[in-house]
C-alpha positions as CSV (number, residue, x, y, z in Angstrom):
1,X,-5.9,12.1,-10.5
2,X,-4.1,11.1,-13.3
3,X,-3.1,7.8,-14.2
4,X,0.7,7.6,-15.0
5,X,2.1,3.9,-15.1
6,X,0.5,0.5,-15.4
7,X,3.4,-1.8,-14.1
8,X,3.2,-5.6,-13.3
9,X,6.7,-7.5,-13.1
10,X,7.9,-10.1,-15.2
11,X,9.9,-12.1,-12.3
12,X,7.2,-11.7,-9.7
13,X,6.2,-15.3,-7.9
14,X,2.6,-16.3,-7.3
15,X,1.2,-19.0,-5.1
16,X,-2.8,-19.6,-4.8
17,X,-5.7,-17.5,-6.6
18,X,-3.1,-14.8,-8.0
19,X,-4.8,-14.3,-10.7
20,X,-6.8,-12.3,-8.7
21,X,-3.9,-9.8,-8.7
22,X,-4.1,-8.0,-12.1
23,X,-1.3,-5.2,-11.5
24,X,-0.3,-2.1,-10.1
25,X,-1.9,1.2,-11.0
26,X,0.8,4.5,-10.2
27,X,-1.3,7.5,-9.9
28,X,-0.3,11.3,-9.8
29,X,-1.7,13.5,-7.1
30,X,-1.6,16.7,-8.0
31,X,0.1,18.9,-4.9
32,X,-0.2,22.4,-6.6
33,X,3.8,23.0,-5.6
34,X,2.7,22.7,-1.7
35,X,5.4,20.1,-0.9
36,X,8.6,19.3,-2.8
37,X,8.7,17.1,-5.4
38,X,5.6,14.8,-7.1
39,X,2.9,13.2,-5.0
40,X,2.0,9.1,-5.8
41,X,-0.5,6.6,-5.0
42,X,-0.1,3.3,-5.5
43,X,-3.0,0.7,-5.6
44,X,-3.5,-2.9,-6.4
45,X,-5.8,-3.7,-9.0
46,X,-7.9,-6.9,-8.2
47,X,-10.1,-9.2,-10.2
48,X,-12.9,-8.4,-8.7
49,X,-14.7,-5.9,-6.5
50,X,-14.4,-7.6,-2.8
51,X,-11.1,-9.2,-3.4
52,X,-9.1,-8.9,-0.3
53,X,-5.9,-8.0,0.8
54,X,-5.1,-7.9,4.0
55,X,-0.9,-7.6,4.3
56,X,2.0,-6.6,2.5
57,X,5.1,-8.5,3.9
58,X,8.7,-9.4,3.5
59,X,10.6,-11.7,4.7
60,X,13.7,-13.4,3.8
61,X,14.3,-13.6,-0.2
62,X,11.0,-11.1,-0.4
63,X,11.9,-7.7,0.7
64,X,10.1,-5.1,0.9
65,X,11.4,-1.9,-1.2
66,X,10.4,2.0,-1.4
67,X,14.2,3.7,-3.1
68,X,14.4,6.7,-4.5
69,X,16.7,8.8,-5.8
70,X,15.5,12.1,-4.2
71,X,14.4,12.5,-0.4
72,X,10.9,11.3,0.4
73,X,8.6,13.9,1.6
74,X,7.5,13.3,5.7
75,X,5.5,15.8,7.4
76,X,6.9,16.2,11.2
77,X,2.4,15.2,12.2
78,X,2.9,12.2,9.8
79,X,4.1,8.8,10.3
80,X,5.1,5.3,9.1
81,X,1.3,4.3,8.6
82,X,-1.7,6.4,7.1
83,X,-3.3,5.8,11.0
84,X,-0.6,7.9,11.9
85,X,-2.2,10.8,9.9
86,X,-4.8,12.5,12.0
87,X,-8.2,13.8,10.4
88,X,-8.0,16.7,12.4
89,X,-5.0,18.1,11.5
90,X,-5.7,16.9,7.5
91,X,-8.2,19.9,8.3
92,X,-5.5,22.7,9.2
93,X,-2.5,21.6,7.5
94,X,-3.0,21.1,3.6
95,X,1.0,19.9,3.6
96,X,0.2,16.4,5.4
97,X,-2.0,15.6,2.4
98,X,1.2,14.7,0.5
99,X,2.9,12.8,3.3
100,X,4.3,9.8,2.9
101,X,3.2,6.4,4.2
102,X,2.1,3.1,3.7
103,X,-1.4,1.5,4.1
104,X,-4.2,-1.2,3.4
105,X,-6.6,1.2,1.7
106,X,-7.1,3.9,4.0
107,X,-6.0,7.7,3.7
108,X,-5.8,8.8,7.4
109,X,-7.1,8.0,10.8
110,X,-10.9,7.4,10.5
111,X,-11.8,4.1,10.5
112,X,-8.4,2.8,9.8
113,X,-7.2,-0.1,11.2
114,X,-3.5,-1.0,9.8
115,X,-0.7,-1.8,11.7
116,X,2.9,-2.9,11.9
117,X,3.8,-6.6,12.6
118,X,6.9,-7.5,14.2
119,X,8.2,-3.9,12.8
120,X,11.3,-3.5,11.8
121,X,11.9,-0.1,13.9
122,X,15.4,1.1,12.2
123,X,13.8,0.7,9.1
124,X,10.5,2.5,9.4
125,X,12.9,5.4,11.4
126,X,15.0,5.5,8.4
127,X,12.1,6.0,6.7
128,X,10.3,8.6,8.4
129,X,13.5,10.8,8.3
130,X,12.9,10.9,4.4
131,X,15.4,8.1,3.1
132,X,14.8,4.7,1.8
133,X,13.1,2.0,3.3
134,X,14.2,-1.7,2.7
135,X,13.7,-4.5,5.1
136,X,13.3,-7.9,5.1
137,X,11.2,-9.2,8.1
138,X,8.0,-6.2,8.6
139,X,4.7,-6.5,7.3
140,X,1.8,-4.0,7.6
141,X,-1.5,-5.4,7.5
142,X,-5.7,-5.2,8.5
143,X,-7.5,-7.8,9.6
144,X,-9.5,-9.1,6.4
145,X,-12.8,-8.4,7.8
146,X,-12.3,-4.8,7.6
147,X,-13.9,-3.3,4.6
148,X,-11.0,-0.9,4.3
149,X,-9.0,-4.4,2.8
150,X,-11.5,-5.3,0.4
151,X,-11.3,-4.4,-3.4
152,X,-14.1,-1.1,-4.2
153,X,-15.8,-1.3,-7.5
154,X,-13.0,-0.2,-9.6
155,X,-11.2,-3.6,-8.2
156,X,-8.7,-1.2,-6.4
157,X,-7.1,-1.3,-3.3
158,X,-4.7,1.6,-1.7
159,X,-1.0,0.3,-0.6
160,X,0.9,3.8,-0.1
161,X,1.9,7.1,-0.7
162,X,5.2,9.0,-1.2
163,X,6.2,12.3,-2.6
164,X,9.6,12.7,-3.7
165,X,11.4,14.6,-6.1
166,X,13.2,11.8,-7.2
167,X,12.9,8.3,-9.1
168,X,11.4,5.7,-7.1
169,X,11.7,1.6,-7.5
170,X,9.8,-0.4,-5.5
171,X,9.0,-3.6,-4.6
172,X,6.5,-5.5,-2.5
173,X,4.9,-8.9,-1.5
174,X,1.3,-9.1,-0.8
175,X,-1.2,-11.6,1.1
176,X,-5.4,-11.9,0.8
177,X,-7.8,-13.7,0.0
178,X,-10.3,-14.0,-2.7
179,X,-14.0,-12.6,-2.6
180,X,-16.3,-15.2,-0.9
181,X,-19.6,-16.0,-0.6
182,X,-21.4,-17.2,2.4
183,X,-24.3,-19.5,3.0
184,X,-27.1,-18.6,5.7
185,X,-25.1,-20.5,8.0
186,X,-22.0,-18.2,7.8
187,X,-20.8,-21.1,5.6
188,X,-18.4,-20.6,2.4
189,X,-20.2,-21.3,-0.9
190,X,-17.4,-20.3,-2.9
191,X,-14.1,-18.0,-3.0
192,X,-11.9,-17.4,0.5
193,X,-9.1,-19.0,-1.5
194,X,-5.4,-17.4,-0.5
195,X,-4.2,-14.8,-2.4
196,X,-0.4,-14.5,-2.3
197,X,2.1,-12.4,-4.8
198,X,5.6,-12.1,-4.1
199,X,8.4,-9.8,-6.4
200,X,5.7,-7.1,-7.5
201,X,8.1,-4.3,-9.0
202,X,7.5,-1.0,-10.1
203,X,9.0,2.4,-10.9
204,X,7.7,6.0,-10.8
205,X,8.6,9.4,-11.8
């Protein structure tokens, strides 16, 4: 894949260990022309390998922002979440590979455990119909014992998808915790300290 933008905003607001939070990393999937438009993955780039993060939220004065200036791309098998993408059909149907969706560092189905919180159901409808999604009171998250929330060596962690032919902004708000190490009694030595970034902005295509 290649690596197209390297994004971190300026006006973002962190609270705890966000230094742990490096930046954004856009990447291009390349789609071979199967689906309309340009295929992206965006990932958070952590510290350190282990770094958590187990939601993305908004709430109010923190939205949560995918725009773009062309349709998304939303296979009818697809959904809201990368769970919604079945391995199965991944199998028989090259097309759902560039569908769009958001996630906590899982690609489909298997062994993925995000879900919506108190979702905000026009919003994610809006969105699966292939237009913008904005709201200000949804978060999707993992529980942060999951290893699909935890930084892999490269100090990366998935947060969505979306193919579009257009130009996208976005903006997001995330929650973790940092690595932490544990005594023989189960017992934090060190890290587990809260992770929180609001106002993360970023543009592709």
């Amino acid at each position: 894949m290649k690596n197209i933008l390297l994004l971190l905003a300026g006006t973002m607001m962190a609270f705890g260990a966000s230094a742990q939070f490096l930046r954004l990393q856009i990447e291009e999937v390349p789609n071979s022309g199967q689906v309309p438009g340009t295929t992206y993955r965006v990932y958070a780039v952590m510290m350190n390998e282990g770094d958590i993060i187990d939601a993305v939220f908004a709430e109010e004065g923190s939205p949560l922002e995918l725009i773009s200036t062309k349709p998304f791309y939303q296979h009818p098998k697809g959904g809201p979440l990368s769970i919604d993408v079945q391995r199965f059909d991944l199998q028989n149907d090259a097309k759902l590979t560039y569908d769009t969706w958001f996630t906590i560092g899982a690609m489909d189905n298997y062994n993925n455990y995000v879900m919506a919180f108190q979702m905000d159901t026009l919003a994610f409808k809006t969105f699966e119909s292939g237009q913008n999604f904005s709201t200000v009171k949804s978060a999707w998250f993992v529980t942060p014992d999951k290893r699909q929330a935890m930084a892999d060596m490269n100090g990366r962690i998935l947060l969505m998808q979306f193919t579009t032919a257009g130009r996208v902004t976005g903006k997001l708000n995330i929650h973790g915790r940092t690595r932490a190490t544990f005594d023989d009694n189960g017992d934090v030595i060190e890290g587990n300290e809260v992770i929180e970034v609001r106002g993360i902005e970023f543009t592709a295509g």
